[in-house]
N, C-alpha and C positions, 0 to 999 in steps of 0.2 A: 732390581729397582723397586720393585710393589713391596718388600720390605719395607726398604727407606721412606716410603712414602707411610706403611703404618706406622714407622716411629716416630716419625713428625706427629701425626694423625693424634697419635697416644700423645706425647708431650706436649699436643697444643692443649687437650681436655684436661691432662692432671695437670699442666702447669707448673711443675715442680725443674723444668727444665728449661732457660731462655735459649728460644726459637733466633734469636739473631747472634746467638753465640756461632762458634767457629764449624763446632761437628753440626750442627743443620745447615748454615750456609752451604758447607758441604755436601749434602745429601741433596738441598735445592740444586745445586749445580749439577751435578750428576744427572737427579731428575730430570731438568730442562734438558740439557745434553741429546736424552735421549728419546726427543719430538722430530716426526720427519717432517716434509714440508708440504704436506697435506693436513698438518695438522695432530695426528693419531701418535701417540708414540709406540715407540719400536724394543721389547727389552733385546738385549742381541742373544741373551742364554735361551728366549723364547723361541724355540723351532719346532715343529711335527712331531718330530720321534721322540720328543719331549712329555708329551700328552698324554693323555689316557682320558678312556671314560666320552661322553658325547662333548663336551670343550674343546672347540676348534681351534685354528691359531687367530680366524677372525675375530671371532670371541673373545678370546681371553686377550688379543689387540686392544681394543673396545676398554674392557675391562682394567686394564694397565691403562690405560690413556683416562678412564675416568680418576681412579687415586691420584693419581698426578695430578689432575687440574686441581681436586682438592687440597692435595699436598703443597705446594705451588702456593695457594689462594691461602692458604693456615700460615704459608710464610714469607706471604706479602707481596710475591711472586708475578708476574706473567708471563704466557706460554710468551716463547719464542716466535714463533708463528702464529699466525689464526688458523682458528679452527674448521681448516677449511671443508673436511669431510662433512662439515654439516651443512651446507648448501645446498644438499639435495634436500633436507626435510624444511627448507623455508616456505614450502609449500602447503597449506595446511590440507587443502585436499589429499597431499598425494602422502605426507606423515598421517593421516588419521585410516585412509589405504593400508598403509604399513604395519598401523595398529592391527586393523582388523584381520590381516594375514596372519598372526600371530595365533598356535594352538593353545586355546585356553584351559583346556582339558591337564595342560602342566602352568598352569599358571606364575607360581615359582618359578619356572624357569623363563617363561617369556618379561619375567616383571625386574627381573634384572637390568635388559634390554633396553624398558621400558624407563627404567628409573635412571639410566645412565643415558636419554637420549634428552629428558627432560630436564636435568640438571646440567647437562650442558647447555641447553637451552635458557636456564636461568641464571647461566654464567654468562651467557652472551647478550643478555635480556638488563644485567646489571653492569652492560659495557654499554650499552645504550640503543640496541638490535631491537627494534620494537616490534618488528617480524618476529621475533622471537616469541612475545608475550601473546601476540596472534595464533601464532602454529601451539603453545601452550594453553594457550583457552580450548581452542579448539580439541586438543586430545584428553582433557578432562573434561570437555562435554561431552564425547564418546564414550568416556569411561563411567560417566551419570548413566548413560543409558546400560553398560554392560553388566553395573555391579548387580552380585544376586542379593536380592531383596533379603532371600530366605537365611542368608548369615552373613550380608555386609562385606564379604568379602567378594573375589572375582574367579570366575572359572569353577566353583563349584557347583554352578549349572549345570556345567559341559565335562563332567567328567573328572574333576580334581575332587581329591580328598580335601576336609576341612582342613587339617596340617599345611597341605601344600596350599590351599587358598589364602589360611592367615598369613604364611610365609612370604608370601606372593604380595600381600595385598599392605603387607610392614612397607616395604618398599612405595608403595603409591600414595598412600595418607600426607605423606610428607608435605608434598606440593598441594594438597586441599588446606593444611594447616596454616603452610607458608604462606599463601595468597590468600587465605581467608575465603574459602571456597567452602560451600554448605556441603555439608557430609550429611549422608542419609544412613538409616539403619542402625542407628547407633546400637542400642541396646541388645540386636542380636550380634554386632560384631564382639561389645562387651559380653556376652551368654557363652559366645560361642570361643573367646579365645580361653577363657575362665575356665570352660571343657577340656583343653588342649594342656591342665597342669598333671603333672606325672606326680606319684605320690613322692617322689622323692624332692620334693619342692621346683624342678628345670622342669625344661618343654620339649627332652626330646622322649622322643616313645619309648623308643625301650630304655630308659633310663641314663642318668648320667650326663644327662642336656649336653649339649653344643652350644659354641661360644656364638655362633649365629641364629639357633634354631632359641636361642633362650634370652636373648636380645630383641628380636623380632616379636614375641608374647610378650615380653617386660615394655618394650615402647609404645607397642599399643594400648596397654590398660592404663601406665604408667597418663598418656595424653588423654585418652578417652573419659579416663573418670576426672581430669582436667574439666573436661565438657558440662558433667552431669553426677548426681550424687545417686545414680540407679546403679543397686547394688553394688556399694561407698563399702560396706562393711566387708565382704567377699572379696573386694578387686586388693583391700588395704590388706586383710589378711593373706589372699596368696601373694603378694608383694612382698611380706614381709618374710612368707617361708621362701620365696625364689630369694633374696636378698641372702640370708644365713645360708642357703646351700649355695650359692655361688660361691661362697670362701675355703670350701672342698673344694673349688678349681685351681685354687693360687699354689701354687708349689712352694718347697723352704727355700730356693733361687729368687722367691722374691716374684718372680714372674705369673702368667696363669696359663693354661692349657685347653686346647678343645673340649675334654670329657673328664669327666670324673669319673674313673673308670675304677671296676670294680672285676677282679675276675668270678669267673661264673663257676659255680659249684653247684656239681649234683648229691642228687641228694644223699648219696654214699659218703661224698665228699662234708657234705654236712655232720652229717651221725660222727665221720668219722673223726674229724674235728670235736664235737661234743665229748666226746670220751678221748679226746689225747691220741688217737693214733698215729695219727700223720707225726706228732712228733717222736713217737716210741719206734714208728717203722723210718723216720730221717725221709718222708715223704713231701718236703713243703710242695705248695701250689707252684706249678712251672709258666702258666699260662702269662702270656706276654698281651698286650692292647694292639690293636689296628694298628694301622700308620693313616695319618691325615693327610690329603694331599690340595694343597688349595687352588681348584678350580684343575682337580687333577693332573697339575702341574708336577712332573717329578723332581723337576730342582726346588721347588717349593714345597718339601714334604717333612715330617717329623713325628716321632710315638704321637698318637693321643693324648697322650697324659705327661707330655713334654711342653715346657714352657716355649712361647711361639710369637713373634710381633705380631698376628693377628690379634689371637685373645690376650694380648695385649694391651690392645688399645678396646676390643669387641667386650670384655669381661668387665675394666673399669667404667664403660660408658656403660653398661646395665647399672651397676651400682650408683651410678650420677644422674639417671633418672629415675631411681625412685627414691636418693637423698633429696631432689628438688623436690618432689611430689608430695614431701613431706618433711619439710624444712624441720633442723634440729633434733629430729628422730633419729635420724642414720649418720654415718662418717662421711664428713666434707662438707654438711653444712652450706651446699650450694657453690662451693668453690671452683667450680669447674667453668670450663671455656670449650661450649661447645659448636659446633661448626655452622658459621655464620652462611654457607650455602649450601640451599636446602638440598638432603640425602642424606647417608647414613652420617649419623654425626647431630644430625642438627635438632637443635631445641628452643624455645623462642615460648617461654611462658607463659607471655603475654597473649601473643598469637593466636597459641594454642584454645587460650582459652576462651577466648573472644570469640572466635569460629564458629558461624551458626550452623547448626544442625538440625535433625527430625530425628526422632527415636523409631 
């Protein structure tokens, strides 16, 4: 089901495919299908022995019931049910409680969480739930008080690498932009994501980026120098190298993949290369990529360097935020259709930029 829902997700942004033709009504149906009556939906291939890694079955619950709602809302959709599992956080004392229980110290991981409690909240909030907009003021005004000053993002106070805080903190910007909420720090969150590029133009550390880990840096510079022209020159040029190396992720299927993956050679393997031997001794490189597994899900898994409905829809929406960011410059020209409720997905130019801040 979390596929179907990112091929919607992807055909809503490129556009190239009408969402009320036959195979999405399709995939909408299915999706709905599979909401219980609490609200959450249920995939039925999701069970325990499924899993691996710290991703519970409540977790990744949570997690499938958020694509959905957006999948759903991309095609005009609503749930079957209300949402009813959210009734316990209408309370804003006892959701900003819930916040604070949260270890910041993995701040990525809590922000997930985070961003999927608040977006349904802004789904219920544009049904007409004005409790809604209450319990959402309220947990970004705890999250005013929580961010760290010293790089704009959250949890690297307490323990989080800067990586895991920008990661973290993609996720939460969303709803300060959406609602026009004053963002503090700017300038060190721009320093510090700027830090975070790998020489290979992506954002994951050891090279080869990730279709999430290199999305989550492209969105925030992408909006942030929206903001402010501090350090305009810097943010435009690694934009521009993240942009050309994302197109080493697109496979000849036409599709794109997690990593750009390169096997690793020592340095024997180097030398021996330089002078032809691997092919005089019929020695090519044997070495094969990871396997990706989404949200350590094993029915959800495929090579790294295999085309995937995730970075599917995760690798084009990098490239349609920095074609907007810089109309006429890059492919598509702004042509894109991106996710009118606020999360991953969503962009709102205007908003964006309007947004008051502190550097």
């Amino acid at each position: 089901m979390a596929s179907n829902c990112f091929a919607v997700l992807a055909a809503e942004l490129l556009g190239d495919w009408p969402l009320e033709g036959q195979v999405f009504a399709e995939a909408g149906t299915h999706i709905a299908a599979a909401q219980c009556e609490d609200g959450l939906w249920h995939d039925p291939e999701l069970v325990p022995e499924t899993l691996e890694g710290r991703h519970g079955l409540d977790y990744m619950q949570v997690l499938t019931s958020y694509f959905a709602v957006h999948a759903l809302d991309a095609l005009g959709r609503r749930p079957v049910y209300p949402l009813r599992f959210l009734n316990r956080f209408m309370d804003a004392r006892e959701s900003v409680d819930w916040l604070l229980g949260w270890d910041l110290s993995q701040f990525w991981y809590a922000s997930n969480e985070i961003m999927w409690l608040l977006s349904f909240l802004e789904y219920e909030s544009g049904q007409g739930n004005c409790q809604a907009d209450i319990v959402i003021e309220a947990l970004l005004g705890k999250l005013d008080e929580m961010q760290d000053p010293q790089t704009g993002y959250w949890g690297t106070d307490r323990g989080a690498n800067l990586f895991n805080g920008m990661a973290g903190a993609f996720h939460i910007y969303y709803f300060y932009f959406s609602r026009g909420r004053r963002i503090n720090h700017v300038a060190r969150i721009i320093d510090n994501t700027l830090s975070l590029q790998h020489e290979d133009g992506l954002f994951n550390r050891g090279g080869g980026g990730g279709a999430c880990h290199d999305l989550d840096a492209i969105d925030i510079l992408v909006k942030f120098s929206m903001l402010t022209d501090y350090r305009a020159a810097d943010v435009s040029a690694a934009l521009r190298r993240a942009y050309h190396a994302l197109w080493k992720a697109q496979n000849a299927d036409g599709g794109f993949c997690e990593l750009v993956w390169r096997p690793y050679k020592s340095w024997k393997r180097r030398i021996g290369e330089l002078f032809g031997l691997d092919k005089l001794l019929h020695r090519p490189i044997q070495q094969q990529p990871g396997r990706f597994r989404y949200g350590g899900w094993s029915k959800m898994q495929c090579r790294k360097n295999e085309s995937n409905a995730w970075a599917m829809w995760f690798r084009p929406l990098a490239f349609a935020l920095i074609s907007v960011r810089y109309p006429g410059r890059y492919l598509g020209n702004g042509d894109w259709t991106f996710r009118r409720l606020p999360g991953l997905g969503w962009c709102d130019s205007s908003k964006v930029s309007a947004c008051p801040f502190s550097m």
